[in-house]
LOVEX-845759 format. One line per field, with one value per atom (N, C-alpha, C): atom name; residue number from 1; x, y, z. Coordinates in steps of 0.2 Angstrom, whole numbers, plus 5000, padded with zeros to 4 digits. Atoms other than C-alpha are relative to their C-alpha. Layout:
// residues N
site CA_... .
pos NUM_... .
x X_... .
y Y_... .
z Z_... .
This chain:
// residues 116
site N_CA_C_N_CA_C_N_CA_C_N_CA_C_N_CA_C_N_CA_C_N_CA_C_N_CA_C_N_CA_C_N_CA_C_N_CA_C_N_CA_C_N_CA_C_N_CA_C_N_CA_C_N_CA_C_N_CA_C_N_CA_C_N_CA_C_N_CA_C_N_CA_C_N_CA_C_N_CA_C_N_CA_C_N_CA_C_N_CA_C_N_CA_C_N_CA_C_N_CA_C_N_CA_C_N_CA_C_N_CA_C_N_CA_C_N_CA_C_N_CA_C_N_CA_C_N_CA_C_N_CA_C_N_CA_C_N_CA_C_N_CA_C_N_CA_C_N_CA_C_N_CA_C_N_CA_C_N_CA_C_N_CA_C_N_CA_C_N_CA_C_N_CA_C_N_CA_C_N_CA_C_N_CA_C_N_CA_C_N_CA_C_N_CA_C_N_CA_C_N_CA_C_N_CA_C_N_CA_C_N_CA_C_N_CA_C_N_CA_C_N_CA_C_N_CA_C_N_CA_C_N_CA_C_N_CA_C_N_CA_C_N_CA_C_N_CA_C_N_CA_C_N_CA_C_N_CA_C_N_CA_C_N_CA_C_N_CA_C_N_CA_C_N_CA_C_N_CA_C_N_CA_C_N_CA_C_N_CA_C_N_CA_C_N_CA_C_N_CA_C_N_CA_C_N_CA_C_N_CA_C_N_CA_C_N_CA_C_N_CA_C_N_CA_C_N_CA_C_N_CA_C_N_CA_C_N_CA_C_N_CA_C_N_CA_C_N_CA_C_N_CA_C_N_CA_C_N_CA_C_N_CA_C_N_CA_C_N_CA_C_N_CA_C_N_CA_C_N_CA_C_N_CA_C_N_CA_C_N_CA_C_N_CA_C_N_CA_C_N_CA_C_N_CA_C .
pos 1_1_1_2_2_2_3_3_3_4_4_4_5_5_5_6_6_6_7_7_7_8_8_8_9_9_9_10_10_10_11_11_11_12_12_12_13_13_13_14_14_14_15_15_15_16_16_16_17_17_17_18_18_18_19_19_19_20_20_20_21_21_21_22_22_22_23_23_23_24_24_24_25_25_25_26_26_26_27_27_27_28_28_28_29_29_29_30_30_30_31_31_31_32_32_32_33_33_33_34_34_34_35_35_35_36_36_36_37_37_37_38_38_38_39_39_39_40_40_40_41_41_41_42_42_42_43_43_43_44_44_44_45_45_45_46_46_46_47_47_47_48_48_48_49_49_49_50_50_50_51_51_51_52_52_52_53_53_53_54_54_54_55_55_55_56_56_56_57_57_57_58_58_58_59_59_59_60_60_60_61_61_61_62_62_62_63_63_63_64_64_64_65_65_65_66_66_66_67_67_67_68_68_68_69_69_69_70_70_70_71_71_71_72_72_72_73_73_73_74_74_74_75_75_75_76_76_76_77_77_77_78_78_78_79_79_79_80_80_80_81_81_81_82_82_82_83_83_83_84_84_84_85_85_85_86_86_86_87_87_87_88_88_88_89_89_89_90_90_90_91_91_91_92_92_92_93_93_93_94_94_94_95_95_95_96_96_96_97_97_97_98_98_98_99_99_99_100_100_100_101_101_101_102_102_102_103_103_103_104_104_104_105_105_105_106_106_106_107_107_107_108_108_108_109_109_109_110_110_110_111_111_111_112_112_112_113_113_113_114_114_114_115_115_115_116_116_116 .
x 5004_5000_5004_4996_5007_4998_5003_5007_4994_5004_4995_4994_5007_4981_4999_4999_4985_4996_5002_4981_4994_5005_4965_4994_5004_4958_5000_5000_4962_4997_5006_4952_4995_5006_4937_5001_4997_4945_5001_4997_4952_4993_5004_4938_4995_5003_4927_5001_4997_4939_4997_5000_4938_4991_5006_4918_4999_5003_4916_5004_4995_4930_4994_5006_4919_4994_5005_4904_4999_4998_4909_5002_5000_4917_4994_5006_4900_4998_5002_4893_5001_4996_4904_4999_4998_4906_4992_5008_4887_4997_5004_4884_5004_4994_4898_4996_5002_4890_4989_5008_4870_4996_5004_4866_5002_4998_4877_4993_5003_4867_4993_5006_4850_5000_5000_4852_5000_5002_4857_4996_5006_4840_4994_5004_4833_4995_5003_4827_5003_4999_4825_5003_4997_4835_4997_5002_4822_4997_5002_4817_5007_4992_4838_4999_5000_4834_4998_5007_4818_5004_4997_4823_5006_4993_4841_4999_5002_4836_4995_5003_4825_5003_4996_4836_5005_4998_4846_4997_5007_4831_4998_5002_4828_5007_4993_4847_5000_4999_4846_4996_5001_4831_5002_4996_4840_5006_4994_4856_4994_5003_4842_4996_5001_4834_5005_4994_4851_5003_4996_4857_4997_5005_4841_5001_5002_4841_5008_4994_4861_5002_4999_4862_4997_5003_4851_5002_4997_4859_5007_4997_4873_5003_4999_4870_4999_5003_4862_5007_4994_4876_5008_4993_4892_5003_4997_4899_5005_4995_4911_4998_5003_4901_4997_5006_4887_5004_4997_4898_5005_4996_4907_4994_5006_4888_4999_4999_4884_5004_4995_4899_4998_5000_4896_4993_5006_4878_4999_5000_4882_5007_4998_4895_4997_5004_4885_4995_5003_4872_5002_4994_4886_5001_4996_4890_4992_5007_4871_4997_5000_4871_5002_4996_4881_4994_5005_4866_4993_5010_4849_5000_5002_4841_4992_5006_4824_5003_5000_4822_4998_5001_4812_5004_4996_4826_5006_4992_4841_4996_5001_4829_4999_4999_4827_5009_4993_4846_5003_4993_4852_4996_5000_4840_5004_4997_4848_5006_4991_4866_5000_4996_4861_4997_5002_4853_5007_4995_4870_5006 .
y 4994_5000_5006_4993_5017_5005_4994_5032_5005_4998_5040_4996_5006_5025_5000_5000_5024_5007_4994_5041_5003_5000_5041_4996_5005_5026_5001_5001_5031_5009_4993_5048_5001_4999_5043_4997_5003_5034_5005_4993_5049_5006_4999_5058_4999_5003_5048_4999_4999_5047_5006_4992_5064_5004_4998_5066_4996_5004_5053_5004_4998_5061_5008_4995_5079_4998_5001_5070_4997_5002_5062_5008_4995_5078_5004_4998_5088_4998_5003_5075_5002_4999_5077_5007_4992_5097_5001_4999_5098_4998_5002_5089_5003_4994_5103_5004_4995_5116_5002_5000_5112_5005_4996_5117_5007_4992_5135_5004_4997_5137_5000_4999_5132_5007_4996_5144_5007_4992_5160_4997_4999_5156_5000_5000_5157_4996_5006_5142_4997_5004_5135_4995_5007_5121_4994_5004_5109_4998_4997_5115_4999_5001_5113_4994_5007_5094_4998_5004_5090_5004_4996_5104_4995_5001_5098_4991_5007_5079_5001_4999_5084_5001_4997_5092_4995_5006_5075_4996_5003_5067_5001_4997_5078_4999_4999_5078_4992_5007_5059_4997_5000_5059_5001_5000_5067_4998_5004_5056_4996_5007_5041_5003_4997_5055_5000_5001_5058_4996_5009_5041_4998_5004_5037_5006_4995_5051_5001_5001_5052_4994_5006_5034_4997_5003_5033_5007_4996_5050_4999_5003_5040_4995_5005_5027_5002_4996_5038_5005_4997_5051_4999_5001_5044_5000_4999_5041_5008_4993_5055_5006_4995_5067_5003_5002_5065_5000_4999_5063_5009_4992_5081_5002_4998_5086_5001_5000_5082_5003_4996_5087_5009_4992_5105_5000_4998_5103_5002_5000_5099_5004_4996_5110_5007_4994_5125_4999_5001_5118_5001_4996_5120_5006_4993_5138_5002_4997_5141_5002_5000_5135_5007_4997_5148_5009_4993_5163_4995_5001_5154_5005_4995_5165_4996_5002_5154_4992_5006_5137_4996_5004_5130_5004_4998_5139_4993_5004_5127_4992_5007_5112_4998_5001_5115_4998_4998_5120_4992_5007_5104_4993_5007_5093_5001_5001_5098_5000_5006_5094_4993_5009_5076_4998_5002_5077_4999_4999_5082_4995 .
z 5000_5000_5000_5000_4995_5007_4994_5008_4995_4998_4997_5000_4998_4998_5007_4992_5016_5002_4998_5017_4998_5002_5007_5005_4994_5019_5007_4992_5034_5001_5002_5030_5005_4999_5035_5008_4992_5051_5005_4996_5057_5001_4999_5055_5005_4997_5063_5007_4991_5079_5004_4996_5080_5002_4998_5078_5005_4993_5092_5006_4992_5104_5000_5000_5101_5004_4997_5105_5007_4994_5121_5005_4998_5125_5001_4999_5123_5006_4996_5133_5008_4992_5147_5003_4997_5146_5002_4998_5145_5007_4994_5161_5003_4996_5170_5000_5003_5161_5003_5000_5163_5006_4995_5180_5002_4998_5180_4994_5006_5163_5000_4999_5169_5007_4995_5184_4999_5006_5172_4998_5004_5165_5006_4996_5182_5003_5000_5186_5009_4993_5204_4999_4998_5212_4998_5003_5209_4994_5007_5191_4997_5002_5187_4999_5000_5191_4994_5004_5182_4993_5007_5167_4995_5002_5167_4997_5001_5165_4994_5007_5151_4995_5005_5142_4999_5002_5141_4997_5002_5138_4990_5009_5120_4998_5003_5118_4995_5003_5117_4995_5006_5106_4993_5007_5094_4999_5000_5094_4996_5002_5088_4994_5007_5074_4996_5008_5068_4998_5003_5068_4993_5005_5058_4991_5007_5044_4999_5005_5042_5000_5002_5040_4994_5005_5027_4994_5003_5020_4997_5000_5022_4993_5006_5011_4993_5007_4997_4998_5002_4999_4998_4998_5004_5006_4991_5021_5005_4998_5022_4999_5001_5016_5004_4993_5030_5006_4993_5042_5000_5000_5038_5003_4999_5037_5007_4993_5053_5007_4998_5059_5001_5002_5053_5004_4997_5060_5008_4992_5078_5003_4997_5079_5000_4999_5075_5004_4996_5085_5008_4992_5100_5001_4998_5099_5000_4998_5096_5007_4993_5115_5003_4993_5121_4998_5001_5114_5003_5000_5121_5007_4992_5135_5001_4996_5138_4998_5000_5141_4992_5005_5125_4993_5005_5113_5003_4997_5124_4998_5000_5122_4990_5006_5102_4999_4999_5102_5002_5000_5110_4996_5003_5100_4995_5007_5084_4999_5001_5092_5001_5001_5096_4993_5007_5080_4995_5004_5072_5001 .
């Protein structure tokens, strides 16, 4: 195998690494982050629980939509396409986080990061 075939196939690999280390990452900061972030939006102690537990909740149904709709954009498109896709989706859907000021804008907002 030459270095550039090597370096065509291991593309998608690499990539793929790096979208899964992101998403893990998110994962993680998101549940650091949640309850300073429900609080700036004014929300009791016991409304941070219930809220915050929701908002994992939609996050995760859209993990199981975007599974469903880029895997079959997947197949149609091309693997590495859809995965950039996605990629670009769920990263803007992250920075979007850092501008909501009500509650049903963060719960749109994080489904359309586990959607990406």
């Amino acid at each position: 195998m030459t270095k550039k075939q090597y370096g065509l196939t291991s593309l998608p690999v690499i990539v793929a690494a790096l979208g899964f280390f992101v998403d893990v990452f998110d994962l993680l900061l998101f549940n650091i982050v949640r309850k300073p972030s429900l609080r700036e939006l004014g929300l009791s102690e016991d409304a941070i629980l219930l809220k915050g537990e929701l908002l994992l909740s939609i996050q995760m149904i859209g993990f199981v939509v975007g599974g469903i709709i880029w895997g079959i954009l997947g197949d149609k498109k091309g693997r590495l396409k859809v995965l950039f896709g996605s990629i670009v989706l769920y990263a803007v859907a992250n920075i979007a986080n850092g501008f909501v000021h009500s509650l049903p804008q963060y719960y749109i907002i994080r489904f359309i990061a586990g959607v990406g």
